[in-house]
C-alpha atoms as an extended CHARMM CRD file, in Angstrom:
* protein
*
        88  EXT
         1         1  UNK       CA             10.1120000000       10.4880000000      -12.8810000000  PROA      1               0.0000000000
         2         2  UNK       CA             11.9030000000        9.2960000000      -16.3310000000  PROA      2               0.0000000000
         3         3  UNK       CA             15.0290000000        8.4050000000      -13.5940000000  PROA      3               0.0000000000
         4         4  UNK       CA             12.7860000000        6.2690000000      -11.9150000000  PROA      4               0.0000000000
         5         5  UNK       CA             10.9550000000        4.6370000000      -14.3300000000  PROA      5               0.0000000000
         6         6  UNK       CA             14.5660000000        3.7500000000      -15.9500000000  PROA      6               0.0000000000
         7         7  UNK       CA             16.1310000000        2.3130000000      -12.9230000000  PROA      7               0.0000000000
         8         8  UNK       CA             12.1730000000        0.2690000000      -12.2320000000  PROA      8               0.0000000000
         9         9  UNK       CA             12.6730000000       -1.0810000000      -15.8100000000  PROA      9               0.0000000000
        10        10  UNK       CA             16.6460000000       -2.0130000000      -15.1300000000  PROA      10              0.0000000000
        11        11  UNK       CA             15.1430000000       -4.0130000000      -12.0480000000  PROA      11              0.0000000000
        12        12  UNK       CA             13.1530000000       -5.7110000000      -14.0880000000  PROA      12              0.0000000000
        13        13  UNK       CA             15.5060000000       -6.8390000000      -16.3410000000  PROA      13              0.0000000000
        14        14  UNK       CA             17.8190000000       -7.8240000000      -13.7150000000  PROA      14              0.0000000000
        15        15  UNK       CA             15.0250000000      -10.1000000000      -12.4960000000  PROA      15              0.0000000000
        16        16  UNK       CA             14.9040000000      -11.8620000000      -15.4410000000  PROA      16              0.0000000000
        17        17  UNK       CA             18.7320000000      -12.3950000000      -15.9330000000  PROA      17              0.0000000000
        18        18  UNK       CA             17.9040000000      -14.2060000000      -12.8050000000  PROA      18              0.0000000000
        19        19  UNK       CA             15.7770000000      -16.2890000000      -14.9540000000  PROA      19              0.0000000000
        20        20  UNK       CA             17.9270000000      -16.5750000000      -17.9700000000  PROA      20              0.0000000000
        21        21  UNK       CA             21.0760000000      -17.7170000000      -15.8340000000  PROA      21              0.0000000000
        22        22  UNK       CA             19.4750000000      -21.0880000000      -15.4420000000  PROA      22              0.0000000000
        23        23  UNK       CA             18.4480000000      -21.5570000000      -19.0420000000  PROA      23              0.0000000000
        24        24  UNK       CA             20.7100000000      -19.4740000000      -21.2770000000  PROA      24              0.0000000000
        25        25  UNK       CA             24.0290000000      -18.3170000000      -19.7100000000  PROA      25              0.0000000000
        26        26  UNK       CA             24.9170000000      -16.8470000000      -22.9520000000  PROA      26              0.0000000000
        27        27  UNK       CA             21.7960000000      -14.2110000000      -23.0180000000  PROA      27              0.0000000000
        28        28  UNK       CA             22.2810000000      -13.5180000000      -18.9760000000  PROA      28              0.0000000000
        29        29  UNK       CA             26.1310000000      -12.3910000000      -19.5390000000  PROA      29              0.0000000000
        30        30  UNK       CA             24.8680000000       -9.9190000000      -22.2690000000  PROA      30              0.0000000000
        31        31  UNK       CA             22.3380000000       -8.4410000000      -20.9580000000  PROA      31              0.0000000000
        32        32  UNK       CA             24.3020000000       -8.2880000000      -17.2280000000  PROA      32              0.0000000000
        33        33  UNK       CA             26.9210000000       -6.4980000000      -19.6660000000  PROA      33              0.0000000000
        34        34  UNK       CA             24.2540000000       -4.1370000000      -21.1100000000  PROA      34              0.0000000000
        35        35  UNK       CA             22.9730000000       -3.0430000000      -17.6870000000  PROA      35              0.0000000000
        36        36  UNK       CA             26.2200000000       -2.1030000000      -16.9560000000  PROA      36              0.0000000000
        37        37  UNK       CA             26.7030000000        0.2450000000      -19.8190000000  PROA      37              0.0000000000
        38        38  UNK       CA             23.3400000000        1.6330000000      -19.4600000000  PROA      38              0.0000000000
        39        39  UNK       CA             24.3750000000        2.5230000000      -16.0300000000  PROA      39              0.0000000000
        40        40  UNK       CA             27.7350000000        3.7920000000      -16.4610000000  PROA      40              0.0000000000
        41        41  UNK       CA             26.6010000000        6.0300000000      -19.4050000000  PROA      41              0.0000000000
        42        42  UNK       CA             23.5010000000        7.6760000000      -17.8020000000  PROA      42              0.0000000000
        43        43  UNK       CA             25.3950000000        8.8910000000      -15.1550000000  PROA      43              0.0000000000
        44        44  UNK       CA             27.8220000000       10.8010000000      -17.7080000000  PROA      44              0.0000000000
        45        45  UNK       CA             27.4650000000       14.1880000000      -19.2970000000  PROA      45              0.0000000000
        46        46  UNK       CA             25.5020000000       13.7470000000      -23.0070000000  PROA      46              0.0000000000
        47        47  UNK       CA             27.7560000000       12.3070000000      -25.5940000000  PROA      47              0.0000000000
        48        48  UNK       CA             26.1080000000       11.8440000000      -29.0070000000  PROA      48              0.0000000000
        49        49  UNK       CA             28.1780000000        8.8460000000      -29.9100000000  PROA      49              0.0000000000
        50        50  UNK       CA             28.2730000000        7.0700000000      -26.2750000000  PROA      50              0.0000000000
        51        51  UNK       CA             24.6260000000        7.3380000000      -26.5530000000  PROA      51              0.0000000000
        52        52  UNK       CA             23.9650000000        5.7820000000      -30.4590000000  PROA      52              0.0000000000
        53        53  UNK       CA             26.5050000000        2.9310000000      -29.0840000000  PROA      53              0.0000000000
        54        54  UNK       CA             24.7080000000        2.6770000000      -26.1430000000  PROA      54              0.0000000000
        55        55  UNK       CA             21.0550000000        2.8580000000      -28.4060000000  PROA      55              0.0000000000
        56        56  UNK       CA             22.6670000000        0.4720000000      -31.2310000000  PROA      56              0.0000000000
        57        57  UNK       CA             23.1380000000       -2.3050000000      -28.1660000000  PROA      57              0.0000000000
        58        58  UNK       CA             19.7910000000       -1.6050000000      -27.1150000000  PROA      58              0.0000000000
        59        59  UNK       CA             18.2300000000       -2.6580000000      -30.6730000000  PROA      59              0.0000000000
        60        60  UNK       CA             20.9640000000       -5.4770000000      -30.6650000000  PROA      60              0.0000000000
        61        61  UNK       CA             19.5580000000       -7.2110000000      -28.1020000000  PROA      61              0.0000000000
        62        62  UNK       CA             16.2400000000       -6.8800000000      -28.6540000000  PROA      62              0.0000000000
        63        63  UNK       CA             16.9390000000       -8.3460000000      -32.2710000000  PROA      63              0.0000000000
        64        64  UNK       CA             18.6480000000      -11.5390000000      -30.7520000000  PROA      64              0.0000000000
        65        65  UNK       CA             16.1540000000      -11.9980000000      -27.8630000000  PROA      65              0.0000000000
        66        66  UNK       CA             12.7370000000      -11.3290000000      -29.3180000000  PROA      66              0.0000000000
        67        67  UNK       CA             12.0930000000      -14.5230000000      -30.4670000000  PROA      67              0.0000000000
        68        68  UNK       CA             12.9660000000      -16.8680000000      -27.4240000000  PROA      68              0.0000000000
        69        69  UNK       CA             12.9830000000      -14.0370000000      -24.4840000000  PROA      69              0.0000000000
        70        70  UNK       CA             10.4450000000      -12.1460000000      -24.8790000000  PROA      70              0.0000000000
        71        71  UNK       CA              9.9180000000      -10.7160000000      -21.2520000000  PROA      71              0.0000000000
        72        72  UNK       CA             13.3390000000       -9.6730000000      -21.6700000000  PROA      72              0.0000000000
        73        73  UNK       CA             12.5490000000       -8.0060000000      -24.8300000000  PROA      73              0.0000000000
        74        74  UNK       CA              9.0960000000       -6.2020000000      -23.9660000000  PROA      74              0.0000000000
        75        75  UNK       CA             11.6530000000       -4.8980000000      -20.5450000000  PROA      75              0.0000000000
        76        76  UNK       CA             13.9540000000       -3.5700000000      -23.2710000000  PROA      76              0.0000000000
        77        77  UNK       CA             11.6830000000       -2.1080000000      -25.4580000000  PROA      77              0.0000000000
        78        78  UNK       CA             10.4270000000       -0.3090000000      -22.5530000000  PROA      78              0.0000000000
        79        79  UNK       CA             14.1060000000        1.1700000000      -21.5200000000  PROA      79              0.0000000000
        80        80  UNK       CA             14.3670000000        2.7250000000      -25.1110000000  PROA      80              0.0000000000
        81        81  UNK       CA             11.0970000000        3.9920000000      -24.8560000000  PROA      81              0.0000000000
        82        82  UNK       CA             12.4550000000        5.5310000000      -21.3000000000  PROA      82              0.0000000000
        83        83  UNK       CA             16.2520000000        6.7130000000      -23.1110000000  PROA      83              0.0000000000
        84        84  UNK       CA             14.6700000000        8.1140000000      -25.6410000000  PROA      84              0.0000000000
        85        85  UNK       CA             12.1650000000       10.5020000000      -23.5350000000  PROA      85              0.0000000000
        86        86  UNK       CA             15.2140000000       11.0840000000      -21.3650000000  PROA      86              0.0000000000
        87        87  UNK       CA             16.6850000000       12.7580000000      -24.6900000000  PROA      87              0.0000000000
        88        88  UNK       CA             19.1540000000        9.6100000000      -25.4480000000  PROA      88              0.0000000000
């Protein structure tokens, strides 16, 4: 179910990089880039540090976006919540 809910919350975002490409390429290239990761290093075996890099990008972007994106904030806020009861 935690799976699930992770890849329902990455749809999410990518719906509103969809948004974000017509207003602020800038915030649509990072998060497109932070998908990515969060992709490539779920499907790898547990590796402390990949997963406090992966957790310190996280709180990155929610620290640069909170004030003018904040759909694209509550969606990342929701994908820690998700990492974190996945053990990440």
């Amino acid at each position: 179910m935690t799976h699930d809910k992770l890849q329902n919350d990455l749809e999410r975002l990518r719906a509103e990089l969809a948004v974000l490409a017509r207003h602020d390429p800038t915030a649509r290239d990072k998060l497109d880039r932070l998908i990515n990761d969060i992709e490539e290093r779920i499907g790898q075996p547990a590796d402390e540090t990949s997963h406090h890099g992966l957790v310190g990008g996280i709180r990155d972007a929610i620290r640069q976006f909170e004030t003018e994106h904040p759909r694209a904030t509550a969606i990342l806020n929701d994908i820690m919540v998700t990492l974190s009861n996945m053990g990440i």
